[in-house]
Structure formats: C-alpha cells, structure tokens
C-alpha positions, 0 to 999 in steps of 0.5 A: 741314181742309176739310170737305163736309157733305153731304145734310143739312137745314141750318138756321140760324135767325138768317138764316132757312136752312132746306134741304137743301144742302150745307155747306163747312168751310175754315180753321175758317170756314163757306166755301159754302152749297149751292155750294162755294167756287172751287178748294175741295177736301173733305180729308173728307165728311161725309154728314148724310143724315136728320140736321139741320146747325144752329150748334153749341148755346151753354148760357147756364149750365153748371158745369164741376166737371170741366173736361175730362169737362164739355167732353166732355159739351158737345160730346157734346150739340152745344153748342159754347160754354158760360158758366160761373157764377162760383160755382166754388171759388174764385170766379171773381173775380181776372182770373187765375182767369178766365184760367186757366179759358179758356186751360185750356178752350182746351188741352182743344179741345173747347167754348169756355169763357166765363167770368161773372166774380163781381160781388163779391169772394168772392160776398160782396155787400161789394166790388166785383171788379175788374170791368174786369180781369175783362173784359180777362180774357175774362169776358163779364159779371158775375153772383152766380150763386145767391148773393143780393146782400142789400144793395140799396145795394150792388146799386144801386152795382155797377149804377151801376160797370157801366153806366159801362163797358158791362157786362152784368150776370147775376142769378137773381131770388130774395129772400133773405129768402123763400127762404132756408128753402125747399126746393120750390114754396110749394103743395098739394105743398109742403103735402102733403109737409111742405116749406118753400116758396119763393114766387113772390113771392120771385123777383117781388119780386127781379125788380121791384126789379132792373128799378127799378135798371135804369131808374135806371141804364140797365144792361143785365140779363140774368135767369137761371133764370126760373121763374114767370108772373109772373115772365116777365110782368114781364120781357114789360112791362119789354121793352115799356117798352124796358128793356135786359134779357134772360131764360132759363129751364132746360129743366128747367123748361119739362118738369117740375112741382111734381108730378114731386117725386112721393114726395121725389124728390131728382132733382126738387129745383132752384134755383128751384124746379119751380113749378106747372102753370100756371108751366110752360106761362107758361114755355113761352110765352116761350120759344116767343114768343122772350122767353127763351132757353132753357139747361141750368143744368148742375149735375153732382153726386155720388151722394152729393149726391143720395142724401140726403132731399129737403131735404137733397139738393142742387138741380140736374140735369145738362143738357149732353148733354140739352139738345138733347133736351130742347129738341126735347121740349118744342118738341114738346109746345109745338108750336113748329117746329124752327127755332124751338126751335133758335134758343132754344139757338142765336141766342138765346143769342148775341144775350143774350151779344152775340156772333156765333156761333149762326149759320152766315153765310159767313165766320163761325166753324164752329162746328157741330152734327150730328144726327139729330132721330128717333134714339131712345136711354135716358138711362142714367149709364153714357152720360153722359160728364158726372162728374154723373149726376144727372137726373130723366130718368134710364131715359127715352127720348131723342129726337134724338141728336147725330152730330157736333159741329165746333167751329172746324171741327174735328171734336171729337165723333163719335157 
C-alpha cells in the first residue's frame, strides 16, 4: 500500500533529518522525503500533526513468554524489531528452534523476531552450540543470556570458535561467585533491609575478564544490562583502546535506584541489581555521550511471580510498551534532546547488532513509529497488551504515546 505520512516532524537520527515533511511509503520501502516519488499515488494518508515520525524502535533484549501478545506489546510501544534472549524454554540452541521461532514471528506480521542463539548447549557452559547452524538459521548472535558461563577455559575457547567465523557474542557481565547468593545492590539499602548484596565487583570483575578474552581473540563483544560506574568506565577505556565491544543499559536502570526498593518492593527487584545514585547518573552519561544504547530488558511474568517476598519474587519488569516512555523520561531529566534519546532506541541498537534498520534512508525498509511526544496516559495493567503486568511504574503518568507503528509499511498498530 502506499502510504503519505503527512504534517509531521520526522526525525531520523542516523542521517541527521529533523523536519517537518512529509513522508511516502510504497512497496514496504521509505519511497520520498519531503517530495513524493514520480507518479506516486497516497492508497492512504496518514496525518501526523503534533506527532513525531521516527524509525520503528529496535529492543536489544525482550523475552517473548507469549509470542503473539508480546509482539502485539512491541508494536504498541513502536518497536518494530525485537531481540529475543536465548533463555526461552527450551534454549534456544538447535538451528530448528530458532527457525521455528522466526517463521512463527513472521506468520504473527507484527515485529520482527531476532533470535540470539544459546552459546552452549542447554546454557550449561559445557559444549558449544552448533554456532554456525544457528547463524544459517537467522540468529544474530550468541549469548547465555543470565545464565554465567563459569568456566573461564570454555569462555575463552567459545571466543576463540566465534571470532574464527565472525560471530558476535552477547554477555551480561555478572561473576558467579559474587552474585550467586544476592538479591539487591551491596549498600546501606541492602544493609538497612537485610538483603544479600551483589557488589559492583562482580559485574567488574566479569567485565575485565571478558574484555582480556577480547584482546586475546580479537571477538567482537557486546555487553548487555550494564549497571555500574565502573562498569561503564571499562567499557569507555576498552573503546579508547579500540577494542571491538559494545554496551546496553536498561531503561530501568537509568530511572530508578536502590532506594525505589522502598519497603521490599518486589516490582524494583532486577537483574543486575538497581544500583546506587551515583550508578544511575554514570549510566545516564553513557547513554547520553553515546557509549550505550539503551533497551527494555522486557521480562513479562506472572502475579504470581511478584507476589511473593522480596528474595523470592523474580527479577525484572516488563518494558516493551514503555520503552519510548521511558526513554523520552529520562532524556528529559538527563537533558539530552530528542533526536539524541531516539537514536539510543533506534540507530544505536541497529549499529550494535549490524544491521540497516533504524533509519529512514530512501529505499530502506518502512519500518516506522508514529507518536505523540506530549500525550499523557497511566500505566495501568488493564492497558498493557503484554501477558506480564509487572512495573515499578505501574498507576504512573506516561508522557509520549505511540499512534501508529508500520512494520514493512504495513500498518500493524494504530492507537
């Protein structure tokens, strides 16, 4: 179908457009820019008055426990390409799995699916997966998800197998042996409440050890959910040095603090850990310098799964359909403009992942996010079209509602 987007500001970060023009759709492909293609016919008009035309939002981390209610939350917060853990049930570590989960997310027609394929089989840390099988299969890289890869031996050897083929490896930098017994930040929160700690050393630790790997093997590394100062710090220095690695940080985490624990909150317990104030605002930094881009870590759960005392509740929040929210929060208190936040959610994550989405390049793939940057709306479950209604943000205002998201340009969600 084609498509006029008209009267809105459109904004694409990657190749530095910020105007107000119109926008033509044709054949699934961005056709015009302020002028319509020749012997281009609008099949339908769109009118984006007040509303902000971007590329369609790309999560770097978004479990998908439901298939189809999860692709329909993506599409209702803009995001138009999701990257899915490989922690599923069963891990995603046979090329069939993986081809299974793409073709079912291309039936649904709403996001696109792309699958990290499990580093070892079963996530155990014993063998490698059949890496190259994987890739044929569309998984865009390789990753344990949460699940620590113990052996240093067999990390260095899974390294050494991937940067022979070019592959792109995922890891949450936590140290087992620190973590393993903590529930929250190790501080006076911690302290004041009981809880076990997870130092920052154990995401510190993982991370120098992973970035030594990298300089011994030349693999290209992608960290995922940094939640420290120092972590970031080494990731800055790492870069400096030239080595091939990348970051993300959960919107989450660039918001809230150990304090928003409050009273046991179960809704504020994550993995990692929130981390202090002093975490928080290193965090924002690199998101806003453009060292990080920034994802939902989408974890839908159960009530049940939250209902439950502090160390027993398990970690995480849902974060597809309030990720541009969130984004357009914290740019607000970080005092970052809005182009900039975008590109976090947009370019940034498809520069991580190598691919040529997130922009809107003539030519390019219509994949596209209407929305309105001043509409206000509350969080509440009932709204959220994801299985899991579980938010520390939950009874909160919103700020920034999408209207319209196209994927392919097909219209897959109008608000």
């Amino acid at each position: 179908m084609n498509i006029e987007i008209r009267n809105g500001r459109v904004i694409d970060p990657k190749n530095r457009v910020d105007r107000n023009i119109s926008l033509f759709v044709g054949e699934g492909r961005v056709a015009g820019l302020g002028e319509a293609p020749a012997s281009f016919a609008a099949e339908r008009i769109v009118d984006a008055s007040g509303c902000i035309v971007c590329p369609g939002l790309i999560d770097l981390s978004a479990r998908l426990n439901s298939i189809e209610a999860e692709l329909a939350a993506a599409v209702a917060g803009g995001v138009t390409s999701v990257v899915v853990p490989p922690d599923a049930t069963p891990p995603l570590d046979e090329p069939e799995l993986a081809d299974r989960l793409i073709h079912r997310g291309k039936e649904i027609g709403m996001a696109r699916v792309l699958p990290l394929g499990a580093l070892t089989v079963g996530l155990r840390g014993e063998h490698l997966s059949e890496l190259a099988g994987l890739k044929k299969a569309g998984c865009v890289a390789f990753s344990q998800a949460q699940v620590p890869l113990v052996d240093t031996e067999a990390l260095l050897r899974a390294l050494e197998y991937a940067a022979t083929f070019g592959f792109a490896v995922w890891l949450q930098p936590q140290d087992y042996w620190l973590s393993r017994n903590g529930i929250a930040h190790e501080g006076e929160v911690a302290s004041r409440l009981g809880l076990a700690g997870i130092p920052v050393a154990a995401e510190t630790i993982a991370i120098a050890t992973i970035l030594q790997l990298v300089r011994d093997t030349g693999c290209r590394i992608h960290l995922t959910r940094l939640s420290s100062a120092s972590g970031v710090a080494l990731v800055s220095a790492a870069r400096d040095e030239g080595l091939p690695v990348t970051c993300d940080i959960g919107v989450h985490h660039l918001l809230l603090t150990e304090d928003d624990i409050g009273f046991f909150d179960p809704h504020a317990r994550f993995s990692p850990p929130l981390r202090a104030q002093s975490d928080c605002q290193a965090l924002s930094h690199a998101a806003a310098s453009g060292l990080a881009a920034i994802c939902s870590d989408h974890t839908p759960l159960g009530a049940d799964d939250k209902l439950l005392p502090f160390g027993e509740a398990s970690p995480g929040a849902t974060g597809l359909e309030v990720l541009l929210p969130l984004t357009l929060k914290w740019a607000a208190v970080a005092g970052v403009d809005l182009p900039a936040a975008l590109a976090r959610i947009t370019s940034a994550p498809a520069d991580v992942l190598g691919l040529a989405s997130g922009q809107l390049t003539l030519g390019g793939v219509a994949d596209i996010c209407i929305f309105d940057p001043g509409a206000t709306w509350q969080l509440t479950p009932e709204l959220l079209k994801s299985r899991g209604k579980n938010s520390p943000w939950t009874g909160c205002m919103m700020t920034g509602r999408v209207m319209m998201t196209l994927v392919d340009g097909r219209v897959v969600y109008e608000g």
